[in-house]
Residue frames as a rotation matrix with the C-alpha (Angstrom) as fourth column:
UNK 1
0.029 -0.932 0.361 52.85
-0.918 0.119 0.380 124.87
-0.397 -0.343 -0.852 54.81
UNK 2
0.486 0.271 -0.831 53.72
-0.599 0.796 -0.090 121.82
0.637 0.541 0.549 52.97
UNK 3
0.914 -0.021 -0.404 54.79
0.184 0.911 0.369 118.39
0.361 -0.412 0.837 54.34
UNK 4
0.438 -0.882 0.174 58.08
0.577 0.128 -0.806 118.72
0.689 0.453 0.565 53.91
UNK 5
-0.276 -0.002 0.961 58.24
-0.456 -0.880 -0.133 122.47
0.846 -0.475 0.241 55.92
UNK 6
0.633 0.605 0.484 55.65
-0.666 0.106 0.738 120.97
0.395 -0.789 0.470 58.76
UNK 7
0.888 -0.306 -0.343 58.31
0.372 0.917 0.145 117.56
0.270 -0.256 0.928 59.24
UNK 8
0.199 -0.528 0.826 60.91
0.482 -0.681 -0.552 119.97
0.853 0.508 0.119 59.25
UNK 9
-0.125 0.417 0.900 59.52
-0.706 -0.674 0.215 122.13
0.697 -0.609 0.379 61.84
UNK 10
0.908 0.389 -0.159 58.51
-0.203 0.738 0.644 118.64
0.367 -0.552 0.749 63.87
UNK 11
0.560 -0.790 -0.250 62.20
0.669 0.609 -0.426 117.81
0.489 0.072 0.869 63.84
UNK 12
-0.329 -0.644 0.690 63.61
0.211 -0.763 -0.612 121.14
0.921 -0.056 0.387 65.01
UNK 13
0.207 0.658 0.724 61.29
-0.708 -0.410 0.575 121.03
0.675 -0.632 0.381 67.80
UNK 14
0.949 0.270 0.163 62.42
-0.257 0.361 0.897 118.09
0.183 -0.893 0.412 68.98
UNK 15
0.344 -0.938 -0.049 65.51
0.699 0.291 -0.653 118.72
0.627 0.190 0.756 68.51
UNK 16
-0.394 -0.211 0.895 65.35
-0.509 -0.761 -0.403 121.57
0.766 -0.614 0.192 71.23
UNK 17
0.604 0.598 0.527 63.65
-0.713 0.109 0.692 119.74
0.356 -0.794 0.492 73.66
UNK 18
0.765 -0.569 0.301 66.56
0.528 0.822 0.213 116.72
-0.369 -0.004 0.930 73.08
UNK 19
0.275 -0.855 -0.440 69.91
-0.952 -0.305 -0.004 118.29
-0.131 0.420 -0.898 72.16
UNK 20
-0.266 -0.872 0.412 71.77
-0.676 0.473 0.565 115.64
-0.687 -0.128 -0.715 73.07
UNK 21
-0.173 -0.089 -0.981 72.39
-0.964 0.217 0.150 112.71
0.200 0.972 -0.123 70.25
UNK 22
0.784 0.259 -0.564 72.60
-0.305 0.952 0.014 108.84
0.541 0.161 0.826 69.59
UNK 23
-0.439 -0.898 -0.043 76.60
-0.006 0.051 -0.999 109.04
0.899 -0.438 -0.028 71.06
UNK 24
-0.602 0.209 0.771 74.72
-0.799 -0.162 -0.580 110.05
0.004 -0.965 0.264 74.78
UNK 25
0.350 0.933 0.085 72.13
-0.910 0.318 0.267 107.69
0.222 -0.170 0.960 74.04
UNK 26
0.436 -0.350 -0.829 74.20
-0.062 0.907 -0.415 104.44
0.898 0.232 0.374 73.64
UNK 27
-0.625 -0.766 -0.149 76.70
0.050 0.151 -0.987 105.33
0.779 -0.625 -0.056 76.80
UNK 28
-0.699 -0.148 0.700 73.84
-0.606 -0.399 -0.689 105.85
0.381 -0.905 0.189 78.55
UNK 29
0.588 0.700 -0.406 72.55
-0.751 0.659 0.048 102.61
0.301 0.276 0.913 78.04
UNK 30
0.345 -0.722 -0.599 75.70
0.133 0.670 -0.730 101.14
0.929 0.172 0.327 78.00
UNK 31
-0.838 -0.508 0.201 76.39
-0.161 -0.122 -0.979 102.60
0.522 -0.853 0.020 81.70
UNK 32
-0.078 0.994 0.075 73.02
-0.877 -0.105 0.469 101.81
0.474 -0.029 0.880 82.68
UNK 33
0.522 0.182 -0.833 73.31
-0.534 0.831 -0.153 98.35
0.665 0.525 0.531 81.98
UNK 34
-0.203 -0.976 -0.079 76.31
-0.216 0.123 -0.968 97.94
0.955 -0.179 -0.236 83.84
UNK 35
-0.430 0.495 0.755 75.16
-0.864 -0.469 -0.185 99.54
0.262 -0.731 0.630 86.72
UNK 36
0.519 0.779 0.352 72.10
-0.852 0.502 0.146 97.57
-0.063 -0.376 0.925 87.20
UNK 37
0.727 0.303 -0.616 73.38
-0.381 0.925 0.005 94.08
0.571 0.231 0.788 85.91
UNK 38
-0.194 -0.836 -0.514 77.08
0.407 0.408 -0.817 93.34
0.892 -0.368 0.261 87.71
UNK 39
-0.885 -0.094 0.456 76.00
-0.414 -0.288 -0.864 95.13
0.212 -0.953 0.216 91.07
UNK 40
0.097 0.990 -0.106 72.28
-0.995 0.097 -0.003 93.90
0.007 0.105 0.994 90.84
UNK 41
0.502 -0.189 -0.844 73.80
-0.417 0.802 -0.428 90.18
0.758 0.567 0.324 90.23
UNK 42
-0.581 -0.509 -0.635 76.23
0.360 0.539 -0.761 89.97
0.730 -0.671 -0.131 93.16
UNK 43
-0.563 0.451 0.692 73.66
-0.806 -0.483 -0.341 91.64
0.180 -0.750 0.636 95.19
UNK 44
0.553 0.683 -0.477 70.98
-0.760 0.649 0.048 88.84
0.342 0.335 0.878 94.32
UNK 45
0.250 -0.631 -0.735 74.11
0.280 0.773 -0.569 86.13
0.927 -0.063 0.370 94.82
UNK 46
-0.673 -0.729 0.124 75.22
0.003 -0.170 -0.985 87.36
0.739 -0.663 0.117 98.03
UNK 47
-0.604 0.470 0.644 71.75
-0.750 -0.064 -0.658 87.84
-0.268 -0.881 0.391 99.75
UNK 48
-0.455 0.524 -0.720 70.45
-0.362 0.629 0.688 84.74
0.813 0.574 -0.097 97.83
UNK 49
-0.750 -0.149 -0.644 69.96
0.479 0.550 -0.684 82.98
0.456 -0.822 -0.341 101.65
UNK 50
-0.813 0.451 -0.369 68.08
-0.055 -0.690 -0.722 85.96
-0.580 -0.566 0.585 102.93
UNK 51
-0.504 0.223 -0.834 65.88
-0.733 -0.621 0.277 86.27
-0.456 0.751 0.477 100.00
UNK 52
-0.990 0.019 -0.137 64.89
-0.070 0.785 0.615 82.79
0.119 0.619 -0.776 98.99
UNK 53
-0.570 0.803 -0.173 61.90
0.810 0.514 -0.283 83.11
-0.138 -0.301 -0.943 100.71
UNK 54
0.366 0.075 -0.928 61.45
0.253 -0.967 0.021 86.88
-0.896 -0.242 -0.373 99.63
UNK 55
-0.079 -0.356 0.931 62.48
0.995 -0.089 0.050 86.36
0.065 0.930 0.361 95.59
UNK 56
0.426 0.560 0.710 60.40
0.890 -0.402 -0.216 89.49
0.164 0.724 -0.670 94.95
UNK 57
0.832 -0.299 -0.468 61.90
0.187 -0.643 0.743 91.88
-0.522 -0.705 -0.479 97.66
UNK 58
-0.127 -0.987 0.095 65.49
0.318 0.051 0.947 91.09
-0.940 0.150 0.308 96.44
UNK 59
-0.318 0.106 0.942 64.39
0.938 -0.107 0.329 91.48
0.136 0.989 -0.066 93.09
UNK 60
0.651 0.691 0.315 63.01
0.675 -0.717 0.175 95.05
0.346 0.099 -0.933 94.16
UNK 61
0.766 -0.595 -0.244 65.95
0.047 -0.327 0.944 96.06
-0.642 -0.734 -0.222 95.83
UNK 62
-0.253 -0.753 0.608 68.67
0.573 0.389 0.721 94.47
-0.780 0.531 0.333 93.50
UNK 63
0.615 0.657 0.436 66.21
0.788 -0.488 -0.375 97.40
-0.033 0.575 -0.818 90.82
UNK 64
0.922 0.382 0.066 67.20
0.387 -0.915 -0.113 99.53
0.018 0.130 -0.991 92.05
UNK 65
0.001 -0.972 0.235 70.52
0.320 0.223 0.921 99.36
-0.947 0.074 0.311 91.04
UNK 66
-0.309 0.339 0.888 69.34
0.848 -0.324 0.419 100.19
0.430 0.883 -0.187 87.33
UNK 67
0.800 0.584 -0.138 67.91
0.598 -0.758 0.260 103.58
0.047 -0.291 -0.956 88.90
UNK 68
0.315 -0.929 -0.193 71.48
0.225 -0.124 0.966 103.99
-0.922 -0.348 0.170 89.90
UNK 69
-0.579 -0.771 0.263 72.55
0.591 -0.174 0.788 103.89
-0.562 0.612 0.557 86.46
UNK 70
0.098 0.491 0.866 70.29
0.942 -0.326 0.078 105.71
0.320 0.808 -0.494 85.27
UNK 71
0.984 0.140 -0.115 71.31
0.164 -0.956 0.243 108.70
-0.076 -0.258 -0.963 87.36
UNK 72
0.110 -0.944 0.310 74.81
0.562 0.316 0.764 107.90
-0.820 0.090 0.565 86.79
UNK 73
-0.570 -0.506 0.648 74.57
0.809 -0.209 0.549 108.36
-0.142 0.837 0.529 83.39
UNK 74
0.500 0.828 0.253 72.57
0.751 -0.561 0.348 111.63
0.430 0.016 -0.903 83.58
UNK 75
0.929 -0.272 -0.252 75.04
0.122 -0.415 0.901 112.93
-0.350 -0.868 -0.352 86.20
UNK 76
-0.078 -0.997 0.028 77.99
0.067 0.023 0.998 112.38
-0.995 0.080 0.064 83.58
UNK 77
-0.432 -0.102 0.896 76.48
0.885 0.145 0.443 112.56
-0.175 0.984 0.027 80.41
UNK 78
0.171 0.929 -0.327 73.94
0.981 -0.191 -0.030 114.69
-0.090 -0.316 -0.945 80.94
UNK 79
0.927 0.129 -0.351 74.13
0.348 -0.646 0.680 117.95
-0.139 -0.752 -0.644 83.32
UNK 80
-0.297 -0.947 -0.124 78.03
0.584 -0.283 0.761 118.81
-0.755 0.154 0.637 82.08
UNK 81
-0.556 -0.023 0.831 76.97
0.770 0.363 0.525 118.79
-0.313 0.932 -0.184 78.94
UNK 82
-0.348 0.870 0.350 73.66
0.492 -0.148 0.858 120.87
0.798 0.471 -0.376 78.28
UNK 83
-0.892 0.112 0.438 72.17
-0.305 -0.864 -0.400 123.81
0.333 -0.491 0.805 79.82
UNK 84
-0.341 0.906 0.250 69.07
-0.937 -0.348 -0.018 123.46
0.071 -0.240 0.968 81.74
UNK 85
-0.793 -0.442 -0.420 69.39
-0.358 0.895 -0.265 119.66
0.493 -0.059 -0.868 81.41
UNK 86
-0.820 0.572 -0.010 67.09
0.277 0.381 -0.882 118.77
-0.501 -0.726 -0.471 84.64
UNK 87
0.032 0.992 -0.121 63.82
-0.375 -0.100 -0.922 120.50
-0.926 0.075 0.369 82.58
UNK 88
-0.313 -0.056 -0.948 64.87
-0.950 0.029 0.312 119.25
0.010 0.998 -0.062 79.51
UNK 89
-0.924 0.015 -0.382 64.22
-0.025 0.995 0.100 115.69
0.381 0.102 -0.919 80.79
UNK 90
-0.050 0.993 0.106 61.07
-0.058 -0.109 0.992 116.51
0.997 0.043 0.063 81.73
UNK 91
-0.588 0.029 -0.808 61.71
0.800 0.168 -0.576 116.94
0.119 -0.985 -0.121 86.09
UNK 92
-0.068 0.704 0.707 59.17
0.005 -0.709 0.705 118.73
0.998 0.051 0.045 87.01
UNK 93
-0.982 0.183 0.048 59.41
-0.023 0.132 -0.991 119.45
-0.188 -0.974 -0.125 91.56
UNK 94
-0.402 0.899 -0.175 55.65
0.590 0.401 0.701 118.18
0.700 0.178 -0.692 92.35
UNK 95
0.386 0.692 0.610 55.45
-0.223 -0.572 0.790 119.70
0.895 -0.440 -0.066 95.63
UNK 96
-0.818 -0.362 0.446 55.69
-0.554 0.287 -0.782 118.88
0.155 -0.887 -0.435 98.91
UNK 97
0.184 0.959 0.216 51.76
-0.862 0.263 -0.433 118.26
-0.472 -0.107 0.875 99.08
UNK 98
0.670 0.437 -0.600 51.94
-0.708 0.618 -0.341 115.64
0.221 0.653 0.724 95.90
UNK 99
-0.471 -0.673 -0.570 55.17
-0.352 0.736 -0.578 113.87
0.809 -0.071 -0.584 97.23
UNK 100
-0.884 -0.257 0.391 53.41
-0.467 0.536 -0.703 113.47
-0.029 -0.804 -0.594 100.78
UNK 101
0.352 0.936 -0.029 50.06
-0.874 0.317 -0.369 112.44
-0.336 0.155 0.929 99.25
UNK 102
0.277 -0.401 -0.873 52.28
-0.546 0.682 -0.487 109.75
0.791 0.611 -0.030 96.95
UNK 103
-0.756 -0.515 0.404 54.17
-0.526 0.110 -0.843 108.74
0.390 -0.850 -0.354 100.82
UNK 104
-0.602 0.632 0.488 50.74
-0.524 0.149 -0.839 108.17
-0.603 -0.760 0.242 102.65
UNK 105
0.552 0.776 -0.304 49.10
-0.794 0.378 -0.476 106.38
-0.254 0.504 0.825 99.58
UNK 106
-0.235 -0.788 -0.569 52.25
-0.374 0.613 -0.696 103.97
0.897 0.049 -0.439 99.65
UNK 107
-0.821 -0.277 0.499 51.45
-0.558 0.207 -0.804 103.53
0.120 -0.938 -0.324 103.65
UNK 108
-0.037 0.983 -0.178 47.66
-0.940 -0.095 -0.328 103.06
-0.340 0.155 0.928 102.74
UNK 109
0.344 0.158 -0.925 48.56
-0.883 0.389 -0.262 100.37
0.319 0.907 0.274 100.50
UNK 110
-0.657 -0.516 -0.549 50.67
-0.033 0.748 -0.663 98.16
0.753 -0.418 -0.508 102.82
UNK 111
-0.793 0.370 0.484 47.79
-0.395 0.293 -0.871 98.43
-0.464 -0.882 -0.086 105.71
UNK 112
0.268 0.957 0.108 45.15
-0.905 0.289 -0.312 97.57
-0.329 -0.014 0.944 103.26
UNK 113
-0.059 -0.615 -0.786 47.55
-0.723 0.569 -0.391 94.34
0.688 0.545 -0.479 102.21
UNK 114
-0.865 -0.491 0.100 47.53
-0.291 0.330 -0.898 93.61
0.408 -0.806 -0.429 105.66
UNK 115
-0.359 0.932 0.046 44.21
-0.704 -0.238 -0.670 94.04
-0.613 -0.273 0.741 106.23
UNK 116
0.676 0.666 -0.314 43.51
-0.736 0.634 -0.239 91.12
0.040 0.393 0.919 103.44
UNK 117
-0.517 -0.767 -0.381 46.15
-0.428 0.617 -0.661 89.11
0.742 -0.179 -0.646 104.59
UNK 118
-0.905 -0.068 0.420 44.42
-0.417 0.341 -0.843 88.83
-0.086 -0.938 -0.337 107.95
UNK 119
-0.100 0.962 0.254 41.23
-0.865 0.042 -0.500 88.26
-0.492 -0.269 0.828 106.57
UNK 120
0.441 0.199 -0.875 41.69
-0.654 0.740 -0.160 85.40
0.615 0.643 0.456 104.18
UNK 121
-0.544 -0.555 -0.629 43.99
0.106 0.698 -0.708 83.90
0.832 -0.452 -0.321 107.23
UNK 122
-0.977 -0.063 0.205 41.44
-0.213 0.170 -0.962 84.24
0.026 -0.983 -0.180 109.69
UNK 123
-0.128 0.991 0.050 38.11
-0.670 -0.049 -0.740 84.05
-0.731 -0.128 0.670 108.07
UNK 124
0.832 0.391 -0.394 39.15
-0.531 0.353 -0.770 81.65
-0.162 0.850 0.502 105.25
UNK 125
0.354 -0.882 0.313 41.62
-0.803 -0.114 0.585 79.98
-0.480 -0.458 -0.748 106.37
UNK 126
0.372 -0.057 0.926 41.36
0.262 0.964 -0.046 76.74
-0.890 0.260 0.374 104.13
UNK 127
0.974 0.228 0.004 41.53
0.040 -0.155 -0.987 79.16
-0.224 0.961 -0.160 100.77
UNK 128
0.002 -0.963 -0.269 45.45
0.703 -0.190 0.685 80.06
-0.711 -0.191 0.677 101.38
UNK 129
0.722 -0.414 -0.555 47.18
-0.522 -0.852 -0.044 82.95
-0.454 0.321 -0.831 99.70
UNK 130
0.618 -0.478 0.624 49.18
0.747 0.604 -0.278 81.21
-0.244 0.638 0.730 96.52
UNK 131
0.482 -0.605 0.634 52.23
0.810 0.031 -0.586 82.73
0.334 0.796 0.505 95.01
UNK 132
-0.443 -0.638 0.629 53.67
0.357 -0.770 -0.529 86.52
0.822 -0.010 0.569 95.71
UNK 133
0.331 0.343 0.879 51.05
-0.517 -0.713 0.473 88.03
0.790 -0.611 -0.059 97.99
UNK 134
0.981 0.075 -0.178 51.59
0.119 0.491 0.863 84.76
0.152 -0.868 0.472 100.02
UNK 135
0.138 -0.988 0.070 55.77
0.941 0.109 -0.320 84.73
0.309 0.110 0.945 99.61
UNK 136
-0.224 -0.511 0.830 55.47
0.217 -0.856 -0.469 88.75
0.950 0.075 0.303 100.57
UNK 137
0.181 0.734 0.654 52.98
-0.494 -0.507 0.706 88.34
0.850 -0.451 0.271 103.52
């Protein structure tokens, strides 16, 4: 097979796995964007008070506003559009098992935070906790 035939073949292949074009790509950037930045913005401005002492939170929260558009523009560009759609983007359901293993290794993670929160504030109490861990703890 020469180059030519094999690039060919490379292109057609991912051109089934991606139907959709540069036209979906842009709007769904362009509604993305949106999304996240003008609701994400007055969110951030409006709970600025609450948050000052909690940047990161608000910033984690005010995110997920960009998730939003990204299912937005999936939900309207997308899924009309294009059979099968949901495996074409690569969703794959994990389970039940792998979502509640992901759940309890999230819970894991905030008691063992805690757990070195209390030790550097009770056995080391001179060293302090500087920047985010201290501003989250």
């Amino acid at each position: 097979m020469s180059e030519l035939q094999a690039t060919t073949t490379e292109d057609h292949a991912v051109r089934e796995l991606a139907p959709w074009g540069l036209r979906e790509a842009l709007l769904a950037v362009l509604i993305s964007a949106v999304v996240y930045l003008i609701p994400g913005y007055v969110f951030l401005v409006a709970t600025d008070t609450y948050f000052k002492h909690h940047q990161l939170v608000g910033e984690i929260i005010a995110y997920q506003f960009l998730v939003l558009g990204v299912l937005l523009s999936v939900t309207l560009l997308i899924l009309p559009n294009y059979p099968n759609a949901v495996e074409r983007l690569g969703y794959r359901f994990p389970g039940w098992q792998t979502l509640a293993a992901a759940g309890a290794s999230v819970v894991l993670i905030f008691i063992g935070i805690s757990v070195l929160y209390w030790v550097f504030t009770h056995l080391f109490p001179g060293y302090g906790l500087q920047g985010n861990a201290k501003q989250e703890l």
